[in-house]
C-alpha positions as CSV (number, residue, x, y, z in Angstrom):
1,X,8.3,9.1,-11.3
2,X,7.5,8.9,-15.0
3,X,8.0,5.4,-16.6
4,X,9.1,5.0,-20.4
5,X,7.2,2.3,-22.3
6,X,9.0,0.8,-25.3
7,X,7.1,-1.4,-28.0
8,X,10.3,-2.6,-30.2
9,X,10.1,-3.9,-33.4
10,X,12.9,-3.8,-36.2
11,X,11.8,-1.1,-38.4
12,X,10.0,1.1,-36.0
13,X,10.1,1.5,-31.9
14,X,6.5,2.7,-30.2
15,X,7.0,5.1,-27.3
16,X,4.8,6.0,-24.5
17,X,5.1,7.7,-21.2
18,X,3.6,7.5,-17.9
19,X,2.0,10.7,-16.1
20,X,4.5,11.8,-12.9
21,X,1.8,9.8,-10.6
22,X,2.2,6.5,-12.6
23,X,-1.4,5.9,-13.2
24,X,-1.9,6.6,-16.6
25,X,0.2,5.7,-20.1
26,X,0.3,8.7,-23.4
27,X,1.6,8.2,-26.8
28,X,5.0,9.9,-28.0
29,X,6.2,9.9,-31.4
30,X,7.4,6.4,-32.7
31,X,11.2,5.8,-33.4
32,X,11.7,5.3,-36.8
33,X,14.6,3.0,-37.1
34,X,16.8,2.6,-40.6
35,X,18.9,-0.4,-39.5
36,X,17.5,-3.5,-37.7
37,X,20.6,-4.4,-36.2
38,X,22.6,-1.2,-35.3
39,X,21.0,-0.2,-32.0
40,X,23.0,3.0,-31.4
41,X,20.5,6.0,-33.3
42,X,17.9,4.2,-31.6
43,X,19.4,4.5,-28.0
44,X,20.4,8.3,-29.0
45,X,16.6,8.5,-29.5
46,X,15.5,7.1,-26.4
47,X,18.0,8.9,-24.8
48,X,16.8,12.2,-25.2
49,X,13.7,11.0,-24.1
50,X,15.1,9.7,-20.9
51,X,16.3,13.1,-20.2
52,X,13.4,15.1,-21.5
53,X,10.7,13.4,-18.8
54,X,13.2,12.7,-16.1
55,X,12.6,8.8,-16.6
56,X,13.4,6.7,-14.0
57,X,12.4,3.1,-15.6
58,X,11.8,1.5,-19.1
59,X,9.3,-1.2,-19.9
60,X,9.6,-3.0,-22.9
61,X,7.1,-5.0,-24.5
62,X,8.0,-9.0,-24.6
63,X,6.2,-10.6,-27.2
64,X,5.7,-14.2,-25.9
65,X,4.0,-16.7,-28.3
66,X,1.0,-17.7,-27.6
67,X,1.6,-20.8,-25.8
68,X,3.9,-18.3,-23.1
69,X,7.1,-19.3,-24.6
70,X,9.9,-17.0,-26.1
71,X,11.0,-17.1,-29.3
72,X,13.6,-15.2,-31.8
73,X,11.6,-11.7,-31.3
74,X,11.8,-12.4,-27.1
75,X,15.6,-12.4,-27.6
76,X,15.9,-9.2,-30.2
77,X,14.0,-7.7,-27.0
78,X,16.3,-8.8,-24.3
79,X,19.4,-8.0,-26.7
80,X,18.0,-4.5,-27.0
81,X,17.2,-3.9,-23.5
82,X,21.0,-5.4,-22.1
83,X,22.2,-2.5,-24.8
84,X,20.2,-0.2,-22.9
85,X,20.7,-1.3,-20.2
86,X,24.9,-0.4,-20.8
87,X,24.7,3.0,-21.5
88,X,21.8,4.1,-18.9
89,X,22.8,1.9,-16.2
90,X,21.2,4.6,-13.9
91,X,17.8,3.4,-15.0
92,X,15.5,0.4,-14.2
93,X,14.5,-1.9,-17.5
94,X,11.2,-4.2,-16.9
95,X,9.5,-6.1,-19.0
96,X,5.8,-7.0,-19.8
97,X,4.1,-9.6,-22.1
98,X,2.8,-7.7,-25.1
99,X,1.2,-10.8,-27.0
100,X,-2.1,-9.2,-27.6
101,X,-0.8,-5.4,-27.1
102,X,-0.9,-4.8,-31.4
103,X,-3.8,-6.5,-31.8
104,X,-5.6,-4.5,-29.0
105,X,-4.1,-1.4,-30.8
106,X,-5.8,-2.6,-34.1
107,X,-8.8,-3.2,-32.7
108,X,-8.9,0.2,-30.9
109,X,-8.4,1.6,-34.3
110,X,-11.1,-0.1,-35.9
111,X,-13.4,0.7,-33.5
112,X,-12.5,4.5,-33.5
113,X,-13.2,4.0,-38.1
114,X,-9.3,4.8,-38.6
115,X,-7.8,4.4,-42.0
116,X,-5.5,1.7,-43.4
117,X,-3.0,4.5,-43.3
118,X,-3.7,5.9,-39.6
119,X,-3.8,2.5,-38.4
120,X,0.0,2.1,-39.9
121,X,1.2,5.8,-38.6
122,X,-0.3,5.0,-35.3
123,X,-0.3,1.2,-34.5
124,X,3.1,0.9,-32.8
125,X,2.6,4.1,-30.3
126,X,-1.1,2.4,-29.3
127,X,0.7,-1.1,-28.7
128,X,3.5,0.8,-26.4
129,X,0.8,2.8,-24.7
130,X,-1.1,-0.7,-24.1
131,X,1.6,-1.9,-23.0
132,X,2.7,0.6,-20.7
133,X,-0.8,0.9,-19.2
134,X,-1.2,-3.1,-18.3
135,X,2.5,-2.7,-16.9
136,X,1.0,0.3,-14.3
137,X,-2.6,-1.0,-13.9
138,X,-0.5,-4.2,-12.7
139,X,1.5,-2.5,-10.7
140,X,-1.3,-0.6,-9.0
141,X,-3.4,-3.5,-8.6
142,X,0.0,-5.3,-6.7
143,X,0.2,-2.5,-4.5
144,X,-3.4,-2.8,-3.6
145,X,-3.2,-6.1,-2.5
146,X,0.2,-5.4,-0.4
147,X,-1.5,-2.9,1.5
148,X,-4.6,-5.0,2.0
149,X,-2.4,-8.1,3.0
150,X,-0.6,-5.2,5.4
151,X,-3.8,-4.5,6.9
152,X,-4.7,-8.2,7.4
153,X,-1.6,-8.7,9.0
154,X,-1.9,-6.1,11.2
155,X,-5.5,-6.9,12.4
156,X,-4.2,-10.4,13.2
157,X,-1.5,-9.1,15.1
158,X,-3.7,-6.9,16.9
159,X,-6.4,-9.7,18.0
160,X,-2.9,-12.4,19.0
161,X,-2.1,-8.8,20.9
162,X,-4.5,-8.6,23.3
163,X,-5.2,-12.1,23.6
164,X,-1.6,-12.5,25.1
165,X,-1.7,-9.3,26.8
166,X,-1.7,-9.9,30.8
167,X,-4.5,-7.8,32.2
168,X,-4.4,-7.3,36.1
169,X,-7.8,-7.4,37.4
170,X,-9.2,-7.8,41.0
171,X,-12.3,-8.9,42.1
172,X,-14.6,-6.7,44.2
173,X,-17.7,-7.2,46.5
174,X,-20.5,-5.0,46.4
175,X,-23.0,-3.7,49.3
176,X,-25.2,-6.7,48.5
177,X,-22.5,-9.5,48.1
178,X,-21.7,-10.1,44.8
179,X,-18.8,-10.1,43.3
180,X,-17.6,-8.3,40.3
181,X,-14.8,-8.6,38.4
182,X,-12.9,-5.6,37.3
183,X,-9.8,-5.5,35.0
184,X,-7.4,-2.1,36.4
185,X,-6.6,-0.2,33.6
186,X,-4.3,2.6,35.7
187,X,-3.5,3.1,39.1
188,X,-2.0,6.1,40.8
189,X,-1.8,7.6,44.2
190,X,-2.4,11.1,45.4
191,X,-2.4,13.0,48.8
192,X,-1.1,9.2,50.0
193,X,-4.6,8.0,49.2
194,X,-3.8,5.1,46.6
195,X,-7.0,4.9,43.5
196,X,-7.7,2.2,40.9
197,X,-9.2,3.0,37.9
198,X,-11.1,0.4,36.8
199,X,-13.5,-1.3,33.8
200,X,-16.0,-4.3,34.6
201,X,-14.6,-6.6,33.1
202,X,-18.1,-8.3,31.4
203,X,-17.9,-4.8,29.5
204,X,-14.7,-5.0,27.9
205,X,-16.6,-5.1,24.1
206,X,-19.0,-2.4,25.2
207,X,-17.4,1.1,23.0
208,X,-19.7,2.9,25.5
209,X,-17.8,1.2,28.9
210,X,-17.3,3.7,32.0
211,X,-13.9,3.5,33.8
212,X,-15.0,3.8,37.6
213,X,-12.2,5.0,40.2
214,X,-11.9,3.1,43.8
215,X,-9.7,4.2,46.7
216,X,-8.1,2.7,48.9
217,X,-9.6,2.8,52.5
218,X,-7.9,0.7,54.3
219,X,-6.7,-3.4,54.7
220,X,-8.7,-6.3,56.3
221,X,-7.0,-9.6,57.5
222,X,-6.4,-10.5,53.9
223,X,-7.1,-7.9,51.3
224,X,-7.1,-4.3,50.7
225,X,-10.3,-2.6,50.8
226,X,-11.3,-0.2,48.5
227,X,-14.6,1.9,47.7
228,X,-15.8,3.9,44.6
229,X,-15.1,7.1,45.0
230,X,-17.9,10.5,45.4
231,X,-18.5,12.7,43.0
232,X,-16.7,15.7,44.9
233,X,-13.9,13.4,45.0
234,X,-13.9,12.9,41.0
235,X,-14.4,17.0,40.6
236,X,-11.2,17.2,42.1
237,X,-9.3,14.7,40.3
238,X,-11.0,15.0,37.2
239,X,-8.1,17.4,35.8
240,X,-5.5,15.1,36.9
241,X,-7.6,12.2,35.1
242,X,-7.9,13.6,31.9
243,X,-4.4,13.6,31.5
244,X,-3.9,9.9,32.8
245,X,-6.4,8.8,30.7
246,X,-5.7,10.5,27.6
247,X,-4.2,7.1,26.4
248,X,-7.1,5.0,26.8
249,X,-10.3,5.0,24.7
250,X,-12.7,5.2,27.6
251,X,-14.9,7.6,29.2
């Protein structure tokens, strides 16, 4: 979406124009205007321009004393831009503080060696294409900052996540009598044979944990009793596995 920058004054009107992207502001031929009060060749003017680059917003320059108050010229600006504003309602009208944006443009020209009488031809298209270019390096800089709050927001909704997320885990005794805990992270049966698959649960911040599979071989008074299963057993389920684990990031 192109954007139109406006740098309005009452003898002239600077014009500049966003690339389709919105990242960068060009200089377009000032508006010349003949009558400080009658807005209508003016609007004609913009107008066309509107319709030339397919211009979905105008920004116009608001030149704020220095002290960040508004004055008479604040008002000529917002009078303009409610006239605008009448005959394109179809299209958005911001404004942005322009208090330095001439003086940046006279600077520019000095530094470049211009003439009196390039710094006069020139001086109100360089203020509009200051202008415009604060307005989008703004607005970039806004959407940066969205999209990194985003991302903060997500992270922290990820870590409450899985600190409220109920994990089932069960508590297994090995050959030699200790007792590990493991948190089940699937469980299926197959052939009537019921399996577990499993990750210690003193590894969950290891990337490189190993999900181990038990069966089921049987019951005791009080428990179920299961054993990891062989590696013939895996071969055969290992097709089956894959597809069961394709959700999980373990190995």
């Amino acid at each position: 979406m192109r954007i139109l920058g406006l740098d309005y004054g009452d003898k002239r009107v600077g014009v500049a124009i966003s690339d389709p992207l919105g990242w960068t502001a060009g200089g377009l031929p000032t508006i010349s205007r003949k009558n400080p009060v009658d807005h209508k060749s003016t609007i004609e003017e913009i107008g066309k321009l509107l319709h030339k680059y397919q211009v979905k917003k105008i920004v116009l320059g608001l030149p704020k004393n220095m002290d960040g108050t508004e004055g008479e010229n604040c008002r000529k600006v917002q009078a303009f831009a409610k006239q605008l504003g009448k005959v394109y309602p179809d299209v958005a009208i911001d404004f942005f503080d322009e208090r330095l944006s001439t003086a940046s443009a006279l600077q520019t020209f000095d530094l470049m060696g211009a003439s009196g009488d390039a710094k006069r031809k020139n001086v109100d298209k360089m203020a509009a294409q200051i202008i415009l270019q604060g307005y989008l390096d703004r607005a970039a800089l806004n959407k940066r900052n969205e999209e990194k709050k985003a991302m903060a927001d997500m992270d922290l909704n990820i870590d409450t996540d899985l600190e409220e997320m109920e994990v089932e885990t069960i508590v297994m005794t090995d050959d030699e009598g200790n007792e590990i805990e493991y948190i089940i992270i699937d469980e299926f049966e197959q052939d009537g044979t019921t399996f577990l698959v499993m990750i210690d649960a003193e590894e969950i911040e290891n990337d490189e944990v190993e999900a181990v599979i038990f069966k089921q071989v049987g019951t005791d008074e009080e428990n179920f009793v299961y054993e990891e299963i062989s590696e013939d057993e895996y071969a055969k389920l290992e097709p089956m596995l894959k597809d069961r684990l394709a959700d999980f990031d373990f190995q």
